[in-house]
C-alpha positions, 0 to 999 in steps of 0.5 A, spaced: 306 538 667 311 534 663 305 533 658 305 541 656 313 541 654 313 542 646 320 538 644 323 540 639 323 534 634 327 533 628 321 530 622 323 524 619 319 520 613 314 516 615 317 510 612 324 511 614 321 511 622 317 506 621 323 501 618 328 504 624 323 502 630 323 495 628 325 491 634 329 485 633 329 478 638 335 476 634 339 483 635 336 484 642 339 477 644 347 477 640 347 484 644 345 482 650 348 475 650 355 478 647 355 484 652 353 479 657 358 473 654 364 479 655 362 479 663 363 472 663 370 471 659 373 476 663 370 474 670 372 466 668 379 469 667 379 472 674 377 465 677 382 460 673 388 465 675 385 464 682 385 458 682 392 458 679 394 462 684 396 467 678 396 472 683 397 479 678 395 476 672 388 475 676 388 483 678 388 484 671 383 479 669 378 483 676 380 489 673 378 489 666 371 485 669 370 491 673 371 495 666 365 491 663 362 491 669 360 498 669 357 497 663 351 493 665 348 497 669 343 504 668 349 506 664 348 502 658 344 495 658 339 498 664 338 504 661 337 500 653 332 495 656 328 500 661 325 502 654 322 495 652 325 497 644 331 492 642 326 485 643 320 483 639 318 478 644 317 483 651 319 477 655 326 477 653 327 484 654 324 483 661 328 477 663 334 480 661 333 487 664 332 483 670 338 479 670 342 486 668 338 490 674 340 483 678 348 484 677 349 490 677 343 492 685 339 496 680 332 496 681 329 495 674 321 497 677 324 505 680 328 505 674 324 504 669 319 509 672 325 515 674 327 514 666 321 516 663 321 522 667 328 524 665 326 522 658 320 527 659 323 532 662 330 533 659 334 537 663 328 541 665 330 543 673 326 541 678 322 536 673 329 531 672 333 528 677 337 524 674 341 529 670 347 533 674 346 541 672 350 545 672 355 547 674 357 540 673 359 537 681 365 533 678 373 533 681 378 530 682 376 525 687 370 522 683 374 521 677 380 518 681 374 513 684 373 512 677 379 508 676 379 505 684 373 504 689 366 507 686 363 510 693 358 515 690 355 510 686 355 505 691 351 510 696 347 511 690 345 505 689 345 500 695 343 505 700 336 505 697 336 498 695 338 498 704 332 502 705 327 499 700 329 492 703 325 494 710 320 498 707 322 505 707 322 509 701 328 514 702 334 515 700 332 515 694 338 514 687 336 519 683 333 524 691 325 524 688 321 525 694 319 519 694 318 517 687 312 512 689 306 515 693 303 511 698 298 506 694 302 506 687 303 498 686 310 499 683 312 502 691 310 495 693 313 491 688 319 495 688 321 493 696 319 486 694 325 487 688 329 489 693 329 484 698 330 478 692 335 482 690 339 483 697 338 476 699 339 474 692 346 476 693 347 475 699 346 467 698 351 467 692 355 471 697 355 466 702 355 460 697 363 463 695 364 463 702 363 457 704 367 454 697 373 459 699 372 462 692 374 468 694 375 472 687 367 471 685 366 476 691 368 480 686 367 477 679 359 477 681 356 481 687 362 486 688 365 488 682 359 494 680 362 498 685 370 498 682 374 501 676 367 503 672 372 508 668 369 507 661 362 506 663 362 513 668 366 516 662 360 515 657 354 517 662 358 524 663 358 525 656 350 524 655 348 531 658 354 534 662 354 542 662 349 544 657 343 549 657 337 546 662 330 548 661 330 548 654 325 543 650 330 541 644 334 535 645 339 537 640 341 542 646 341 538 652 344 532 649 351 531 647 352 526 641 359 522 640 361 517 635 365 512 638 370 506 636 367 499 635 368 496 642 365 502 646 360 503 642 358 496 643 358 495 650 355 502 651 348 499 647 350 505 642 348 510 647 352 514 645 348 517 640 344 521 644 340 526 642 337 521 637 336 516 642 332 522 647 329 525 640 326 518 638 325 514 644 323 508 640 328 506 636 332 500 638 340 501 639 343 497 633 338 503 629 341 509 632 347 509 628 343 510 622 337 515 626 345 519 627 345 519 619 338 520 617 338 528 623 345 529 621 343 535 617 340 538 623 344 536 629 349 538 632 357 536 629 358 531 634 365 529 637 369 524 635 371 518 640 371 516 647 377 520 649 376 526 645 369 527 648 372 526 655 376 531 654 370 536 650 367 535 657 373 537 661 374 543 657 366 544 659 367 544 667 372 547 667 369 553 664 364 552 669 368 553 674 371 560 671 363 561 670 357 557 673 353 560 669 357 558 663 353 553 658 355 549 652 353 551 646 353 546 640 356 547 633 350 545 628 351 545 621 348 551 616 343 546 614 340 545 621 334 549 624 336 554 629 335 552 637 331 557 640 334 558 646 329 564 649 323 558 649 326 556 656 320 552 660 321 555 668 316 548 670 317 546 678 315 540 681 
């Protein structure tokens, strides 16, 4: 059904796209080895306050590598190398999507399949489940675990891997019913991922046990599921409180313009609607897509706080009115988004 949607897309020179989707092994690598290489400066920091029995300094290290940790993930790193674009060479896109699913319990075959459907089906209800529709489900709690114990993402995720393990397709993350149909080979390869998966850290697990390197626990297999207020905080202001069921991504998607250090742990996901609108250019062209739609995208908001903040404003309009939505600002150059072109597609 997805193949019938008609998005609306920005028209770019045929030259300009040409040199922006030009996909860089020496780009893919410094990024994935300096978020990587983050992960790992703060996690060895962790590990020598440990060992010094620097006890508070060594709750700060495991806090900031719990921050990092998120970004790993399905929110930025994950989502980034599901596409196949920042790499020329496709086996160290594939080996690093693999060792990022790997740390952070995420299954990079479910994913990769569920992330297609969700850029084919933006925001259409009952066609993407990646995407929380409004009224946006966020309160208090979740913004508290947030800052503690992630126990919505930790159900989301482990549980499935649980359920994958011994074969069964349910629960799933993103609650397809289930997304493999019996006889798809990506069901099968998807329960033997997760098998390797659990076992895998179940020997690391055991591994530091067995040396009393207590904080590696945390510093490997546990740290995803704590602090992930930057990462969480950037995938709410992908798609949160705008209108569904319209086929324009400049509408069902939030851009924002971040400073330096978040925008690099997030892969530049910020960018969002240039990232729905052309899929296929890589992270470190994004900024530069940004620029060349500017004329007809919407004013983005400035900074990680500010479009925090923007969201909050947004659900909390939403709680006054469910069906209130977010309509954006676009510039007076900008081809108007026709919101009575609503799909009404169900599964």
């Amino acid at each position: 059904m997805s193949e019938r949607i008609q998005w609306y897309r920005t028209r770019l020179d045929r030259e300009v796209l040409k040199d922006l989707t030009q996909r860089s092994d020496f780009r893919g690598v410094l990024q994935s080895i300096g978020v990587l290489g983050t992960w790992v400066v703060t996690g060895v920091l962790s590990l020598f306050f440990f060992l010094e029995q620097q006890w508070v300094l060594m709750v700060v290290a495991c806090y900031a590598h719990a921050l990092v940790f998120g970004f790993l993930g399905m929110e930025a790193s994950v989502n980034e190398l599901s596409h196949g674009t920042p790499f020329r060479t496709k086996w160290l896109n594939e080996f690093f999507y693999g060792l990022f699913a790997f740390l952070t319990w995420n299954d990079p075959i479910h994913f990769r399949a569920s992330h297609m459907r969700h850029h084919q089906n933006t925001v259409i209800e009952g066609l993407d489940k990646e995407v929380m529709l409004t009224p946006a489900p966020l309160g208090w709690k979740d913004y508290l675990s947030w800052l503690t114990f992630d126990y919505k993402k930790t159900r989301m995720i482990l549980f499935p891997a649980i359920a994958r393990f011994f074969g069964r397709d349910l629960p799933d993350v993103f609650a397809w019913n289930p997304l493999f149909e019996k006889g798809d080979p990506r069901r099968k390869r998807s329960f033997w991922w997760n098998r390797f998966l659990i076992l895998g850290h179940a020997a690391l697990i055991a591994l530091f046990v067995y040396f009393q390197l207590w904080v590696l626990l945390w510093v490997v297999s546990f740290g995803y599921w704590f602090t992930g207020f930057f990462s969480r905080g950037c995938g709410m202001q992908q798609h949160i409180g705008l209108t569904p069921n319209i086929p324009d991504w400049r509408v069902s998607c939030h851009t924002m313009t971040m400073r330096a250090p978040v925008s690099f742990l997030y892969w530049n996901m910020n960018y969002h609607i240039e990232h729905h609108m052309y899929a296929a250019v890589p992270f470190f062209n994004l900024k530069r897509l940004h620029k060349a739609l500017a004329h007809d995208t919407p004013i983005p908001v400035g900074g990680f706080f500010r479009g925090f903040a923007h969201v909050l404003g947004i659900q909390k309009k939403q709680r006054e009115d469910p069906s209130y939505t977010y309509k954006p600002i676009f510039p007076e150059t900008a081809v108007p988004p026709d919101y009575s072109a609503a799909v009404t597609a169900t599964e």
